[in-house]
Legacy VTK file of the C-alpha trace (Angstrom):
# vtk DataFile Version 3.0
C-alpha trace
ASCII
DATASET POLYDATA
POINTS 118 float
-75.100 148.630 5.274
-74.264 146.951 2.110
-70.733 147.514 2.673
-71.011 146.438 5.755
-71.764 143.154 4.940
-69.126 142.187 1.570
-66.502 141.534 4.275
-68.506 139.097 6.082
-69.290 137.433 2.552
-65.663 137.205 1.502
-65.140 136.349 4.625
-67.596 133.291 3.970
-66.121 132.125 0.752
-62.295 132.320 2.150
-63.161 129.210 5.181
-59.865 127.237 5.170
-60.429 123.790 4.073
-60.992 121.830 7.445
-58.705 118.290 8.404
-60.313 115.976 9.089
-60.040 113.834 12.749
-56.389 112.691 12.908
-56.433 109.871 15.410
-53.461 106.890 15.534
-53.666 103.051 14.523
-51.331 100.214 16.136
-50.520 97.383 14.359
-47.958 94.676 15.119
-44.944 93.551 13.064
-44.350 89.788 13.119
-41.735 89.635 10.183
-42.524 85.439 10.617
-46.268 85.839 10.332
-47.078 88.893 8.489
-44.327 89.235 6.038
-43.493 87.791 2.617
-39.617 87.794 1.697
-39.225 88.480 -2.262
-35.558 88.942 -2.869
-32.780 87.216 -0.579
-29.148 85.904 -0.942
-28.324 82.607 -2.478
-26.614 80.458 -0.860
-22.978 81.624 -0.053
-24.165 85.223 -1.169
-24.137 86.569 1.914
-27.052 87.561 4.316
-29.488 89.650 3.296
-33.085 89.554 2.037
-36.350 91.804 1.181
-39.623 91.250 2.785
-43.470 92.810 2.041
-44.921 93.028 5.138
-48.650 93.916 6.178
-49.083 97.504 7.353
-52.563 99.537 7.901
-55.505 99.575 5.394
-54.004 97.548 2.784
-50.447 100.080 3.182
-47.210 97.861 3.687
-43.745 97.733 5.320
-41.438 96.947 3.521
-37.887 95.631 5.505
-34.508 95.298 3.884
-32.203 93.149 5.618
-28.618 93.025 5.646
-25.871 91.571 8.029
-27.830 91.943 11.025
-29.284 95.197 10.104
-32.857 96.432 8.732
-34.530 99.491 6.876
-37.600 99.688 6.539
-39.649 101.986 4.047
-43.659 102.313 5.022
-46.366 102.614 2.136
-45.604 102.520 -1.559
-42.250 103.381 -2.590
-41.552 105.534 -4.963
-39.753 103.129 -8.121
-36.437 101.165 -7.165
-35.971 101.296 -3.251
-32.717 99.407 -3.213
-31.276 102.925 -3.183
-32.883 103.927 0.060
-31.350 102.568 3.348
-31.508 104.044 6.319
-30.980 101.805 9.368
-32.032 102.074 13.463
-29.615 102.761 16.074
-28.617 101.032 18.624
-28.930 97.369 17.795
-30.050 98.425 14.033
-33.296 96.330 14.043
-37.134 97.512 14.097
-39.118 97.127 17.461
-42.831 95.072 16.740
-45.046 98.223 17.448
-45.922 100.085 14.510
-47.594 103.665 15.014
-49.976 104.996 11.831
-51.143 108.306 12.257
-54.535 108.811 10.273
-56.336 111.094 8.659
-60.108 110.387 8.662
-62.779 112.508 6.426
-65.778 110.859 6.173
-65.054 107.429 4.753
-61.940 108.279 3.432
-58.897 107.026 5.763
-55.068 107.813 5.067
-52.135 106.876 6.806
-49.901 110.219 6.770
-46.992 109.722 8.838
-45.676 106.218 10.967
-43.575 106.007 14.424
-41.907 102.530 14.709
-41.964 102.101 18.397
-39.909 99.214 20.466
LINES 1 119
118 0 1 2 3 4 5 6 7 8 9 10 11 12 13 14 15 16 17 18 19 20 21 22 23 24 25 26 27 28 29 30 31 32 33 34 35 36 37 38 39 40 41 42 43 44 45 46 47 48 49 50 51 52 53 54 55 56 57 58 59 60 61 62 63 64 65 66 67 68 69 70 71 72 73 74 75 76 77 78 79 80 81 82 83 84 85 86 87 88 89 90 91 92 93 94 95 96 97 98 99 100 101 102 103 104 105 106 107 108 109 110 111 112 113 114 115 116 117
């Protein structure tokens, strides 16, 4: 019997930690309402310019523009980010609808992954 029942016990003390509810959070991007710009070209320097921009639970966007083109980097990035560009296709600019996908356990919320929708 006893042997019986140390599988069922391991068993027990192997459970897989559990995710918790992933659900998704919309949020608008209004570059003249909800962004800050701190970097941009003087005068004559050409066109370009670096905004903060309010995200989802305190996470921002933040949107490099140049010559008619954006990149945009959501969250906290990692040191220096004027090495990281990667534009949109088509016209190269951001639609207003962002997408957070969220992790919820318990009271703790994270944003995990982002779709930038038109």
């Amino acid at each position: 019997m006893r042997a019986l029942l140390i599988p069922f016990a391991f068993a027990g003390f192997c459970n897989a930690a559990r995710a918790g509810d992933i659900s998704s959070v919309y949020t608008d991007l209004v570059w003249e309402k909800d962004c800050v710009t701190y970097a941009q070209a003087e005068e004559g320097d050409g066109d370009w310019a670096d905004l903060a921009c309010s995200g989802y639970g305190g996470y921002p966007v933040m949107v490099s523009y140049d010559d008619a083109r954006e990149s945009l980097f959501y969250g906290f990035p990692p040191g220096d980010m004027t090495t990281i560009w990667e534009s949109f296709s088509g016209l190269n600019s951001a639609g207003p609808k962002v997408e957070w996908r969220i992790d919820t356990n318990g009271k703790t919320i994270v944003p995990f992954a982002v779709i930038h929708r038109r």
